[in-house]
C-alpha distance (Angstrom), angle and dihedral (degrees) to the residues before:
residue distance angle dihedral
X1 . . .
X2 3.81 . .
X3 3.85 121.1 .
X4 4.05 93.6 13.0
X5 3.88 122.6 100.4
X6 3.33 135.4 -142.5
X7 3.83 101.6 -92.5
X8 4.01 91.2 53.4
X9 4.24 89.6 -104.0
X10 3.91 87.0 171.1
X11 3.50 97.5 47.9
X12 3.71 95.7 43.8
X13 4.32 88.4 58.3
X14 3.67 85.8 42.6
X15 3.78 95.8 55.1
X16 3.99 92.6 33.3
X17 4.24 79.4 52.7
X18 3.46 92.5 52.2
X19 3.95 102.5 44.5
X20 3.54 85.4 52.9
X21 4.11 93.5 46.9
X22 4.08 82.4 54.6
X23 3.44 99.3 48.1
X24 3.48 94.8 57.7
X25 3.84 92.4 41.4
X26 3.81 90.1 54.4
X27 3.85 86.6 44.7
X28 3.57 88.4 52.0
X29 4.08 99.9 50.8
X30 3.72 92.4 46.7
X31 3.73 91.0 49.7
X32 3.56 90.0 63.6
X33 4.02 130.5 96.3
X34 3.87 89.0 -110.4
X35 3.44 106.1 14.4
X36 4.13 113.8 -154.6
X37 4.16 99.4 -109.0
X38 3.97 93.4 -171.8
X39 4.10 89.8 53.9
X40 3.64 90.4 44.3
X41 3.26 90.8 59.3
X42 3.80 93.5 42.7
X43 3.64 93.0 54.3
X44 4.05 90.1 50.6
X45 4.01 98.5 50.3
X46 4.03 73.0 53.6
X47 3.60 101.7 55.2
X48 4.01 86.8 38.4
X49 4.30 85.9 59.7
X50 3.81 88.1 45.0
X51 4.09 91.9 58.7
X52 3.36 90.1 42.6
X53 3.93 92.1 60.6
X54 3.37 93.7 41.2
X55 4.00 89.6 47.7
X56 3.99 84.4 44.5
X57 3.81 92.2 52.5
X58 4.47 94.0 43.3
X59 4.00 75.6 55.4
X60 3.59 93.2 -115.2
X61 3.99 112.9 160.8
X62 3.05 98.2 27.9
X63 4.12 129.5 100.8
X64 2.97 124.9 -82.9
X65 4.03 98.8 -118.3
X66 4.09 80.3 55.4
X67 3.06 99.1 60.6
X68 3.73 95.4 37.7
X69 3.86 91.1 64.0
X70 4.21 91.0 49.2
X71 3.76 115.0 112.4
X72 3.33 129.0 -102.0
């Protein structure tokens, strides 16, 4: 893939964008007068998946011979 390096820089921004994008969506819902439980939730399982790319990508959870033989 042009443009994108080995460690996933792109992806890691993207993900660290969109954690912060739920966060303040989450922040946002419960702030209201009768905040939306079911999309609360939604948005949570959501920022759950995003850590676990990002954990996926620091090469967290996985052994350590794995992540031994990673680049860079």
């Amino acid at each position: 893939m042009a443009g994108v390096d080995a460690s996933g820089g792109v992806l890691k921004v993207r993900l660290v964008e969109k954690l912060s994008d739920l966060e303040r969506r989450i922040a946002a819902e419960r702030a209201r007068q009768t905040p939306d439980e079911a999309l609360i939730r939604r948005l949570t399982r959501e920022k759950s998946l995003a850590r676990d790319r990002m954990a996926a990508l620091a090469g967290y959870g996985m052994p350590a011979w794995a992540r031994d033989a990673l680049p860079g």
